[in-house]
C-alpha positions in Angstrom: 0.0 0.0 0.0 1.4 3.4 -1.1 2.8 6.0 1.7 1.4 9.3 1.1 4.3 11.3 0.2 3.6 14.4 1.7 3.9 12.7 5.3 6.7 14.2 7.9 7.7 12.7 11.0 6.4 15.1 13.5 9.5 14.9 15.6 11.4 16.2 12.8 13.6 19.2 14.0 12.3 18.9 17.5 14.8 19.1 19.8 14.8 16.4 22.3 15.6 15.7 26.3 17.0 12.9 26.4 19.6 13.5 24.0 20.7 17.0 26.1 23.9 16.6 28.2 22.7 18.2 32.2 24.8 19.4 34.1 24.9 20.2 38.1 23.3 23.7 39.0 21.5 24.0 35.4 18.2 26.3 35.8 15.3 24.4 34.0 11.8 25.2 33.6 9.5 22.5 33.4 6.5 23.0 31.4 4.0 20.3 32.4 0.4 19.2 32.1 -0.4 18.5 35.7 -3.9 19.2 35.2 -5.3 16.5 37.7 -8.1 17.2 40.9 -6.4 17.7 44.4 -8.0 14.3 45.0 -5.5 12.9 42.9 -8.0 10.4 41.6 -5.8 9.6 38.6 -2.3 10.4 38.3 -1.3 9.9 35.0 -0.4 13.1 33.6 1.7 13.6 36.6 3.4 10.0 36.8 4.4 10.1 33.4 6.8 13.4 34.3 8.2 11.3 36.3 11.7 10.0 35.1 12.2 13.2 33.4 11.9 15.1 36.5 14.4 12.4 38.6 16.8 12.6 35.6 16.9 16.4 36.0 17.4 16.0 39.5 19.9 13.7 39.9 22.0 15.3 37.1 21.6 18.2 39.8 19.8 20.7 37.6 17.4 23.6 39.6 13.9 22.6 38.3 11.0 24.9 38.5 7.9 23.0 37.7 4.7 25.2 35.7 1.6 23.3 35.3 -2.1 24.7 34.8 -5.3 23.4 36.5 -8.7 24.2 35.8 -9.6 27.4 34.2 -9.4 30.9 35.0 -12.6 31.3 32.9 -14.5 29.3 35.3 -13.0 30.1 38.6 -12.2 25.9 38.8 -7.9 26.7 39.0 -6.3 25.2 42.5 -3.8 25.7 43.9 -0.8 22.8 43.2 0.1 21.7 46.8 -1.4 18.4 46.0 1.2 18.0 42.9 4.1 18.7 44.9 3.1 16.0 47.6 2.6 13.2 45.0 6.1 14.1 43.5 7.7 14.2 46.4 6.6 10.5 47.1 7.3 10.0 43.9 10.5 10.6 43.6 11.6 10.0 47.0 12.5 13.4 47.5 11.3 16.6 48.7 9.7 18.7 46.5 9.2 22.4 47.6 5.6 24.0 46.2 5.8 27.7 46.0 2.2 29.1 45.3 3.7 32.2 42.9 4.8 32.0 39.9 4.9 35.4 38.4 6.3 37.8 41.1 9.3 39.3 42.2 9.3 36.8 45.2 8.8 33.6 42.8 12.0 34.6 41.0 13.8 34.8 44.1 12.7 31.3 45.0 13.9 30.0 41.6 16.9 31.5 41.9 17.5 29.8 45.5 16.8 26.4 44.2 20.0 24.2 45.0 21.6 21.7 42.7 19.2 18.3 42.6 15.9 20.5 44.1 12.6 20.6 42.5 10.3 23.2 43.2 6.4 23.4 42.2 5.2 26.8 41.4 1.7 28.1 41.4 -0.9 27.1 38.8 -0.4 29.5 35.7 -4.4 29.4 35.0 -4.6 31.6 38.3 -3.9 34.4 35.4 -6.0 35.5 32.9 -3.5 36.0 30.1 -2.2 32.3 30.5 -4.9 31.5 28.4 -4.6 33.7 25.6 -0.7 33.7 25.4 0.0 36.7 27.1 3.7 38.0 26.3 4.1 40.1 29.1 3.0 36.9 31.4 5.4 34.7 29.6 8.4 36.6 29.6 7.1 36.8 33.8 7.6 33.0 33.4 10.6 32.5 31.7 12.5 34.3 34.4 12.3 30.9 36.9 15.1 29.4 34.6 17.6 29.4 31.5 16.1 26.5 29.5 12.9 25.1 29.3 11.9 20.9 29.4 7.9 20.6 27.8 6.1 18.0 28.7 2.1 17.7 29.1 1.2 16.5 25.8 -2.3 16.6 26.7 -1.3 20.4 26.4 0.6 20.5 23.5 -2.0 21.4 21.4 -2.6 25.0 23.4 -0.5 28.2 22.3 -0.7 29.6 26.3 2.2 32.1 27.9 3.9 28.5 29.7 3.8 26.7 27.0 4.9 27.8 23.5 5.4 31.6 25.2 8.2 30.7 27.3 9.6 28.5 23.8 9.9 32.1 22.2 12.1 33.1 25.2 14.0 30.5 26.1 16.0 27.4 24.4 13.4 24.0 24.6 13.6 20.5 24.4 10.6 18.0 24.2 10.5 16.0 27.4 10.1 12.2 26.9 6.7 11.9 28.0 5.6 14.2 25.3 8.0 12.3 22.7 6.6 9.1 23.6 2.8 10.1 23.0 3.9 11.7 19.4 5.4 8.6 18.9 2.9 6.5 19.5 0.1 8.9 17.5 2.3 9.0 14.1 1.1 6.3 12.3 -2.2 7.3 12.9 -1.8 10.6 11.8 -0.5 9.0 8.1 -2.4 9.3 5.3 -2.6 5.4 3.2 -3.7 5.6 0.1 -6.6 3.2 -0.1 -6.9 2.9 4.0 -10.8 3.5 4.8 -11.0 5.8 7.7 -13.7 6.8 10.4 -13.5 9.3 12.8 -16.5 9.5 15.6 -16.9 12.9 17.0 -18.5 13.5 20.6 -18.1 15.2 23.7 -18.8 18.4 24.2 -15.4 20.3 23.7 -15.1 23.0 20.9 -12.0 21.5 19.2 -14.0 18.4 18.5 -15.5 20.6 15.8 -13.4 23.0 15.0 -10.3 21.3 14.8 -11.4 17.3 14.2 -14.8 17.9 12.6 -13.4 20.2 9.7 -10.2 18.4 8.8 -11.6 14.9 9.5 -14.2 15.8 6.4 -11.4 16.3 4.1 -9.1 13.3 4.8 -11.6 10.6 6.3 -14.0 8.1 4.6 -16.7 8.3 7.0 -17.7 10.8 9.8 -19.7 10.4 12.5 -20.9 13.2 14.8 -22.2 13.0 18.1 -22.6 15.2 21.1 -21.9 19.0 20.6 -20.8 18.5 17.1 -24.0 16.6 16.4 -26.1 19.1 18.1 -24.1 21.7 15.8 -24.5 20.2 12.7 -28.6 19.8 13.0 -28.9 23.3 13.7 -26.2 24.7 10.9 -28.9 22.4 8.9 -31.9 24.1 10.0 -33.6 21.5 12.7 -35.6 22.7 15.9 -32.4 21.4 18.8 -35.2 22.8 21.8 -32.2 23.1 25.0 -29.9 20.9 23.3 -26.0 21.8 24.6 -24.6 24.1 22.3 -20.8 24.0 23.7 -18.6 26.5 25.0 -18.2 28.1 21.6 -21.8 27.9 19.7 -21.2 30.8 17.2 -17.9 29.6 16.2 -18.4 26.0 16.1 -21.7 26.8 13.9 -19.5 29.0 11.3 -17.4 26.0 11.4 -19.9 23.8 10.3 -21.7 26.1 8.0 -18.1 25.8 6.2 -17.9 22.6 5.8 -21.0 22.0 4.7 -20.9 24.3 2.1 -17.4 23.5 0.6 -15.8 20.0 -0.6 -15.7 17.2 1.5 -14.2 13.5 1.1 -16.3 12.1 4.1 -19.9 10.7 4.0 -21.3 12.6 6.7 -23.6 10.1 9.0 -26.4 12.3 10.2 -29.6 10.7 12.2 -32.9 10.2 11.0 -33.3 10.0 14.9 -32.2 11.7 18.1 -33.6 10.6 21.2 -34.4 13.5 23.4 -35.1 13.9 26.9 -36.6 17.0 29.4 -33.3 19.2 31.1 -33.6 21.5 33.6 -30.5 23.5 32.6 -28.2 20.5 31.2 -29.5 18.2 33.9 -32.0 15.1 32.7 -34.9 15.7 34.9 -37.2 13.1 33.1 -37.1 9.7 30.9 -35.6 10.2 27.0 -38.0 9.0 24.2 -37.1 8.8 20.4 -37.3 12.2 18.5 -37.6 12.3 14.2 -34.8 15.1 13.1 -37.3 16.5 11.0 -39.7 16.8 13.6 -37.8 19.3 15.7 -36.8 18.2 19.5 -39.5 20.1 21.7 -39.2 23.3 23.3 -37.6 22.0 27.1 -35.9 19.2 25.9 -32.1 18.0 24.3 -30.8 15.8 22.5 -28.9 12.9 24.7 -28.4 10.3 22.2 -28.8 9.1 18.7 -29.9 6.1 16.5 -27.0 4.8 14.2 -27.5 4.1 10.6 -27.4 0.8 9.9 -25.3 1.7 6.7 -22.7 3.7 9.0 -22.7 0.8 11.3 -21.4 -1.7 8.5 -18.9 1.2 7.2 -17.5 1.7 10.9 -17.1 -2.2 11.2 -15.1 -2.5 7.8 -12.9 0.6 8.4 -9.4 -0.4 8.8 -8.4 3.0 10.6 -10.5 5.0 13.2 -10.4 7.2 15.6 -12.9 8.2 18.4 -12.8 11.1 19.9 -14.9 12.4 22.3 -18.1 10.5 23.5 -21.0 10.3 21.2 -24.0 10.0 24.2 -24.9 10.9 27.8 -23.5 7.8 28.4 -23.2 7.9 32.0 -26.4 9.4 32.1 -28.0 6.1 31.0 -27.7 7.0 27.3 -25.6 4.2 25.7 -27.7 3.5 22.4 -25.6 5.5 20.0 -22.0 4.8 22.1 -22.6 0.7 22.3 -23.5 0.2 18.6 -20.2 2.2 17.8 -18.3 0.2 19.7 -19.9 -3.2 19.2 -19.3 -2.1 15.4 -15.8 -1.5 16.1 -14.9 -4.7 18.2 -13.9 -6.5 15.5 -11.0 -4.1 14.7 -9.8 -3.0 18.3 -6.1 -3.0 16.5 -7.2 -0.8 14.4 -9.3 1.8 16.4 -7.9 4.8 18.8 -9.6 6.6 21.3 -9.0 10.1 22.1 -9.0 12.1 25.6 -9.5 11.4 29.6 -13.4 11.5 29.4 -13.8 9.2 26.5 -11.1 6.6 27.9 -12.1 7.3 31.2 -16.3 6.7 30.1 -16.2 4.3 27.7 -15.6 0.1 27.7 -12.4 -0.5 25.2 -9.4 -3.0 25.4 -7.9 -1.4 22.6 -5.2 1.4 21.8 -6.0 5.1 23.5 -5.1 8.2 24.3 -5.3 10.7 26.8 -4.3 13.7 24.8 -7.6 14.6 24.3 -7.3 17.8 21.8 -3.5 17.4 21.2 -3.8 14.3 19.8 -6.9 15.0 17.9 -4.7 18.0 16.2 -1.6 15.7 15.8 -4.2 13.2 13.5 -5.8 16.1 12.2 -2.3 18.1 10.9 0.4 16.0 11.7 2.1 18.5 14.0 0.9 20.4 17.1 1.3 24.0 18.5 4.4 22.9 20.9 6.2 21.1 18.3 6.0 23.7 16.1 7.3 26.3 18.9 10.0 23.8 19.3 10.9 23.7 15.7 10.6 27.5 16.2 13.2 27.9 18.8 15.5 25.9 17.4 15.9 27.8 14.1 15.6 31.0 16.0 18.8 29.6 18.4 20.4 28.9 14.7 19.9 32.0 13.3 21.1 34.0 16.9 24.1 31.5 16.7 23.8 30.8 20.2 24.5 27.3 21.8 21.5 25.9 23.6 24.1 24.2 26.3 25.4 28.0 27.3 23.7 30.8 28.9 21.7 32.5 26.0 19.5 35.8 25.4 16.3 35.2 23.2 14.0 38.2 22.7 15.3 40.2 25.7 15.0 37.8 28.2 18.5 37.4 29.3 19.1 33.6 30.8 
């Protein structure tokens, strides 16, 4: 079967950890993706760090940690105390947590870090401009070290001030834990000729749309929307959605799909001739769901918690010899499996073949097969082979070439002297 020619590795010119020489008393920020609860209910994204963090350590760098949270938007960001304990078990060793991150008195904290000491630092989503990539924050950031270590690929998809803004400061290397994910994603993110592909698009999340619903209809065989992006597409179609969730996003996610309804597409595009809606009180289920014709309009007090599959789209999913589910397709622990089990039970035959994409959908869904955490990231890795960090990374190492500065010395990068 032919390779597509156009195909890159998405490593290519990314600078790696594990092949950078540390040495004692080395200032390093880590950029990670500690977003878990203060429960520590799962600690994946943070065990993963892990050997990167003792290999830092032991080769007696100074290691400030920068991880996000929650949301600023929301009001949901913690503080990181949590993070530090579990590190500090661990890794055996004390890990300091310092709840600044941005101030005068955070610097000075960095600075006093000694040889082999990690330190966490307070969760970057307590600021607004984290968010939106705010330069003036970043450069705030990059002043905890000389170097920077980015890890979190369940991040690496977001262009925010601790992430790819302290890449246009500083000189950055890819930790292993987000090598190994990349890794592990590439040959899904190849484009066979003749390989039938299906992508299943759920959840409630805006990229699910804007990123995987718009390139997925150019370079898969068969799409199949659920959640939000269902929800989307029947009203960019003109159907009668009553209190169905619109998302976080509703006017741009509609523009989206207006778009891609109304240019060229490669997918067949599996839309319902039934939803099965039930009565919300806000987003909440307050009463039993009951089977709802699209062209009948859900009613006025109602949404849309699940869907009927196609019996066509059901044989397609079941012959596809890549897909990719992202996101899931019901309220499925509300009780609304109908739509969720007949994808799956039409993908059991190919479980070798099928990757699933991000915590909720791993974390909600029965599957033995191949998944993935990454949630967004990896859904814009498939979608464009590369992802905002990687391309930050490529970034900063041309922009280290072209200054002719040595990434193993002290360097100055856009006035940020390290």
């Amino acid at each position: 079967m032919a390779s597509d020619p156009g195909w890159q590795d998405p490593l290519a010119g990314v600078p790696l950890l594990n092949t950078r020489h540390v040495t004692a008393g080395e200032r390093w920020i880590f950029s990670a993706g500690f977003n878990v609860d203060p429960g520590l209910n799962s600690t994946g994204r943070i065990d993963s760090e892990v050997a990167d963090l003792r290999r830092l350590a032991e080769s007696g760098a100074r290691v400030a940690v920068l991880s996000h949270q929650g949301s600023h938007r929301d009001g949901t960001a913690t503080a990181l105390d949590h993070v530090a304990g579990h590190l500090s078990r661990r890794l055996g060793r004390p890990v300091r947590y310092v709840a600044e991150n941005a101030s005068d008195a955070a610097v000075r904290a960095a600075e006093a870090l000694a040889p082999g000491e990690l330190a966490v630092f307070g969760n970057t989503r307590h600021h607004a401009g984290e968010e939106r990539g705010d330069a003036d924050l970043a450069r705030r950031f990059a002043l905890l070290g000389d170097r920077v270590a980015v890890g979190g690929f369940s991040k690496a998809h977001r262009a925010h001030a601790s992430n790819t803004g302290v890449l246009r400061l500083l000189p950055g290397h890819a930790a292993e834990s987000l090598v190994t994910e990349v890794r592990f994603l590439a040959p899904w993110a190849r484009r066979d000729d003749g390989v039938f592909r299906a992508a299943v698009l759920g959840g409630r999340k805006p990229e699910k749309t804007l990123v995987g619903l718009v390139h997925a209809m150019r370079t898969c065989d068969l799409v199949v929307p659920g959640g939000v992006v269902l929800n989307t597409l029947l009203r960019a179609r003109g159907h009668e959605l009553g209190a169905s969730d619109a998302g976080s996003r509703p006017d741009a996610c509609l523009d989206a799909v207006r778009g891609v309804l109304a240019g060229p597409a490669r997918a067949r595009l599996h839309v319902p001739r039934t939803v099965w809606a039930a009565p919300v009180d806000g987003q909440r289920i307050v009463g039993a769901a009951r089977p709802v014709a699209v062209a009948d309009g859900v009613p006025v007090g109602h949404a849309v918690v699940d869907f009927e599959l196609e019996p066509w789209a059901a044989e397609s999913l079941a012959g596809a010899e890549r897909a990719v589910l992202a996101g899931t397709p019901s309220r499925y622990l509300d009780g609304q499996v109908r739509s969720a089990r007949a994808i799956l039970s039409a993908l059991s035959g190919s479980t070798d073949r099928t990757l699933l994409l991000g915590g909720d959908t791993v974390a909600e869904l029965p599957w033995a097969g191949p998944v993935s955490t990454g949630g967004g990231s990896a859904l814009q890795l498939l979608a464009t082979g590369t992802c905002a960090v990687l391309d930050a990374l490529r970034e900063n190492t041309r922009r280290t070439a072209v200054d002719g500065s040595d990434p193993a010395d002290d360097n100055v990068m856009d006035g940020v002297h390290t």
